[in-house]
C-alpha positions in Angstrom: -96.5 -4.8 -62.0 -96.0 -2.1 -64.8 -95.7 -3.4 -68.4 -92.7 -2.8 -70.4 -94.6 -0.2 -72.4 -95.5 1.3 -69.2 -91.7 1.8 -68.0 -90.7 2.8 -71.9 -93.0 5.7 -71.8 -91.9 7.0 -68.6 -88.3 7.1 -69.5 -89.3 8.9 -72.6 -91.5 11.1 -70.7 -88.3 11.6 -67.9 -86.6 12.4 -71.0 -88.6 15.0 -72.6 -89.5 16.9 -69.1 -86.5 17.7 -68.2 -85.3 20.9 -68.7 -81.7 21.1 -70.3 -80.1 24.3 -68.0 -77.2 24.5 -70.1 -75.4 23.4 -73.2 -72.6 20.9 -71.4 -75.5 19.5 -70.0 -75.6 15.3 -71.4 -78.6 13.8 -70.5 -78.3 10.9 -73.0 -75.5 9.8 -70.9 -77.3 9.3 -67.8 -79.2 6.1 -66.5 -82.7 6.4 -66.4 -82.8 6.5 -62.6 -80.8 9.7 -62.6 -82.8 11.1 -65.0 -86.3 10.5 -62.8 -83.9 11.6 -59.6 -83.0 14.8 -61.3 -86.3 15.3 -62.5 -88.1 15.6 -58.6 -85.6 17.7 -57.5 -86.0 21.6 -56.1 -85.5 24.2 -58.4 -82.2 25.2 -57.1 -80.8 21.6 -57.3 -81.4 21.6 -61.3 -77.8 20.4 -63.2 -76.5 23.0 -64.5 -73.5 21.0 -65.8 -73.3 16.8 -65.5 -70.2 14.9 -65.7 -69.8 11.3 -65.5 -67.5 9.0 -63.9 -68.0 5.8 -65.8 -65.2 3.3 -63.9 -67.0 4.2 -60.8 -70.6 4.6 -62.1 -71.5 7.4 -60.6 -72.8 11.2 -61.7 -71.3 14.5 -60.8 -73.6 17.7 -61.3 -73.2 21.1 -60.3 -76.3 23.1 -59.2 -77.9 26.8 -59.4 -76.8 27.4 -55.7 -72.7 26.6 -56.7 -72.9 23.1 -55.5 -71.2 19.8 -56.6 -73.1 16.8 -55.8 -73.1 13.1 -57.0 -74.9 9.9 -57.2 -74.6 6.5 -58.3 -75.9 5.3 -61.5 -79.1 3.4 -59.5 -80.2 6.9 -58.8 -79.0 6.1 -55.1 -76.9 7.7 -52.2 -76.9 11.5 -53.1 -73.8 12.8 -51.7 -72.5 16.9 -51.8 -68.8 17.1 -53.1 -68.0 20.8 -52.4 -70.5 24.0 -51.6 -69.5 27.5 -50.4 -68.1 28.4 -47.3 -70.0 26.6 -44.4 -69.3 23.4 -45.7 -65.5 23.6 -46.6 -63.5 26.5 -45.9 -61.8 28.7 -48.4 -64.5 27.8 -51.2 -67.0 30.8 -52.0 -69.0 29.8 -54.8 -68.2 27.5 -57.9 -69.4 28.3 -61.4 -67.7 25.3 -63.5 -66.2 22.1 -62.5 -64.9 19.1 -64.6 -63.3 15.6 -63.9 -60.3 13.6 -64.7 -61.3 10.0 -64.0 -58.7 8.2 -64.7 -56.6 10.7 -62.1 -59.3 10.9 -59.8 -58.8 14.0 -59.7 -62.1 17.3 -59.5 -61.3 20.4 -61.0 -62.9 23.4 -60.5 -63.7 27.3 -60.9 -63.8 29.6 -57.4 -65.2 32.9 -57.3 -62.9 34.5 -53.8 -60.8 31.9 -52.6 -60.7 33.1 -48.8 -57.2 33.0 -48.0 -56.5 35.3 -50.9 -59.0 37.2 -51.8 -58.7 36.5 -55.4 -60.8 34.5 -57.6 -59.2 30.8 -58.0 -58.9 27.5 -60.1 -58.7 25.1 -57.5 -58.5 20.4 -57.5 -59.6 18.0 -55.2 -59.8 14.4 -55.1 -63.6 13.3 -56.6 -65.0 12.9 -53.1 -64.1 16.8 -52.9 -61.0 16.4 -50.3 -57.4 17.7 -50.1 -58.4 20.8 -51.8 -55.4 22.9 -53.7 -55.2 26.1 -55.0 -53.9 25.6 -59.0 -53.7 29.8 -59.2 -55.1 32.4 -58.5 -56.4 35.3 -60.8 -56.1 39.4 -59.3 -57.8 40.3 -62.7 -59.4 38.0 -63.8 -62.4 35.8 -63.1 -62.5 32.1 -63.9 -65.5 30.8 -65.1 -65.3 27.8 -67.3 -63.1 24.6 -66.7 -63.4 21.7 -69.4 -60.5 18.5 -68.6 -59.8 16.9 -72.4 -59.3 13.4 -71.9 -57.7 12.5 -75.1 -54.7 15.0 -74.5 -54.4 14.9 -70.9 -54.9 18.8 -70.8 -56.9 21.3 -68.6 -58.2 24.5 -70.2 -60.4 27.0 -68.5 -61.9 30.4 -69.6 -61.8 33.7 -67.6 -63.2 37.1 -67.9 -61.4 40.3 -67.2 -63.1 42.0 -64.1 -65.1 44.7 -64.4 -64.4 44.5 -68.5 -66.5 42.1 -71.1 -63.2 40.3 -72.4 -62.9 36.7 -72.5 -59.8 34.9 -72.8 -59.6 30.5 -73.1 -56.5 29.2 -71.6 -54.3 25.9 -71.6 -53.1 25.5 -68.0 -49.1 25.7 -68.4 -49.6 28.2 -71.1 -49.0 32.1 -70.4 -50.6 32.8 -73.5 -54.4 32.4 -74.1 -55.7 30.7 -77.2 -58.2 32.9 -77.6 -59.7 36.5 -76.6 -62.8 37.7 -77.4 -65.8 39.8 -76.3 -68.1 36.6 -76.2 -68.5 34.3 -73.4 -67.1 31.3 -73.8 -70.1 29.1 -72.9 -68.9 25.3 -74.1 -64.6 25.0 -74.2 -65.1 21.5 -75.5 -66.3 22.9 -78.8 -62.9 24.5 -79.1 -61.0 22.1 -78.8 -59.6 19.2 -81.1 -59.3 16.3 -78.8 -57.1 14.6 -82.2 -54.8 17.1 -82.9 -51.6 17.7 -80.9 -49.4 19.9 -81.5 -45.6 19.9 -79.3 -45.7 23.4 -79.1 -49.0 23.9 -78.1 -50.7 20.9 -76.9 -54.2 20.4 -78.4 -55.1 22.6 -81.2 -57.9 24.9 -80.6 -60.4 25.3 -83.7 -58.5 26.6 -87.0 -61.1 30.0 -86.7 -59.8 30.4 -83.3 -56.3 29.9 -84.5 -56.6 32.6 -86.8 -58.4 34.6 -84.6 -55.5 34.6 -82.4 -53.5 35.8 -84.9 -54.8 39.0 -85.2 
């Protein structure tokens, strides 16, 4: 039987081997069973992003390949969510996703939805069925999606095709809360999940505000 300073050093050693892909990526949030499971698999499978669904214990990533997958918290029953056409029709390739626990609800980020050959923001329910179109974009290219918990409020960035401008926006809103020439890599970090506002739901950060402005 391993000694407890045996299984401490591995999860510190799970820990420090595993190679953070991207910025929304919280490993400190994940059991160290997922951590090890992450840790063996391919290449391709690496998180790119992680969310977690803490009523139902289980652990939502999304992979280099466009893939949404999950798993429970004992690093057990590895299911896929949603992937590219093959495996549900009308979905292409997704490059964000986020949840809304509570809802039970997936959103996510579709590079052609097939029925109308524009790229699309699209739900489904967290086992990735009843897929809806949200809206489509004829311009535009969705690419980040972050739900705010706090405020009950989807935002999601887009890039103009063919251009390098950014824009973030609150779904509902016609106007964006931001434009820029700069990806927008982490929407959280924009966002005040404490400050509403009637008129405009959650405040973005007071430099974005004024950067708006201008």
């Amino acid at each position: 039987m391993p000694t407890r300073l045996t299984l401490v050093l591995c999860a510190i050693l799970a820990a420090l081997c595993l190679t953070r892909c991207d910025h929304q990526v919280r490993y400190r949030q994940l059991p160290f069973w997922v951590q090890r499971h992450f840790q063996q698999l391919s290449e391709w499978q690496h998180p790119q992003k992680i969310e977690v669904d803490h009523s139902q214990r289980k652990i939502y990533w999304l992979n280099k390949q466009g893939e949404i997958r999950a798993i429970g918290a004992n690093g057990k029953n590895e299911i896929v969510i949603n992937k590219g056409i093959g495996a549900q029709a009308g979905i292409t390739f997704i490059s964000d996703f986020t949840i809304d626990e509570r809802a039970g609800i997936l959103y996510f980020t579709d590079l052609m939805d097939v029925n109308s050959g524009q790229s699309a923001l699209k739900k489904a329910d967290l086992n990735g069925n009843y897929t809806e179109v949200i809206t489509t974009f004829p311009t535009k290219v969705p690419y980040a999606v972050h739900w705010d918990d706090a405020n009950e409020q989807l935002y999601y960035a887009t890039r103009q095709k063919g251009g390098q401008t950014h824009h973030l926006y609150q779904l509902g809103q016609s106007l964006s809360l931001m434009k820029t020439t700069q990806k927008v890599n982490d929407i959280a970090a924009f966002i005040k999940p404490s400050s509403y506002s009637p008129n405009q739901g959650v405040l973005v950060a007071d430099h974005l505000l004024e950067y708006a402005k201008q």
